[in-house]
N, C-alpha and C positions, 0 to 999 in steps of 0.2 A: 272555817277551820276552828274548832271548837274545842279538838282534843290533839294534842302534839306529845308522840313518843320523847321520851327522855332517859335514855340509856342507864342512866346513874338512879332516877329516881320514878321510874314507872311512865305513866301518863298526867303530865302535868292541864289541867282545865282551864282553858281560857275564854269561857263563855260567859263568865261572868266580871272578866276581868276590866277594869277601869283603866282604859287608857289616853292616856294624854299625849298629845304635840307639842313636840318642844317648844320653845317661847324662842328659840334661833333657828328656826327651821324656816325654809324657804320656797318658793314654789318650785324647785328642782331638788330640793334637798330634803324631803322632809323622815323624820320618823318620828317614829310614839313610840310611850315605853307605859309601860303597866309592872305596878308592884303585884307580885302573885301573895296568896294563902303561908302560912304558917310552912317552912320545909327549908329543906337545903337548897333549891331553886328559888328565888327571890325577886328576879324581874325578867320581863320578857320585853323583844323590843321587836319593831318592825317597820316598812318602809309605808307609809300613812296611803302611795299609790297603789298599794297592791295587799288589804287590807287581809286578800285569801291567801297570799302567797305564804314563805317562808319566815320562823319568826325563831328570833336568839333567845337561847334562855340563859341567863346569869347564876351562879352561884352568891350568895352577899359577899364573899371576900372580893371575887373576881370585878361585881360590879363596882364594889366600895374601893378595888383599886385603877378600873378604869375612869372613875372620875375624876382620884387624886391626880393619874395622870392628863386627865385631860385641862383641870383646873393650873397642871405646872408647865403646861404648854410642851408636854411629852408629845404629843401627836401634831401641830403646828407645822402644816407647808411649807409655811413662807421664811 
């Protein structure tokens, strides 16, 4: 998958994108996230076993507030 529709901002390329495994990811758990190009779309993410499958694309605010929540233990199971 090289090229993913992005309703807001055309066709976003992910063929050259650099991505990375999380450093907490697991052999059942894993994703990668790739910072994209210059634009209102910002990072892409996806499930590291199904490298063709489906892939999230971020806004920077959107990503920059899922961390915060993720760093304040907004999303925490337990």
């Amino acid at each position: 998958m090289n090229q993913i529709p992005d309703t807001s901002v055309g066709t976003v390329e992910l063929a050259d994108a650099a991505w990375r495994t999380s450093s907490r990811s697991q052999t059942s758990n894993c994703v990668e996230v790739a910072p994209l190009p210059a634009g209102p779309t910002a990072v892409a993410l996806r499930d590291s076993k199904d490298r063709g499958g489906p892939v999230l694309l971020f806004r920077r605010e959107q990503w920059r507030d899922f961390l915060t929540g993720t760093r304040n233990g907004e999303f925490d199971t337990r």
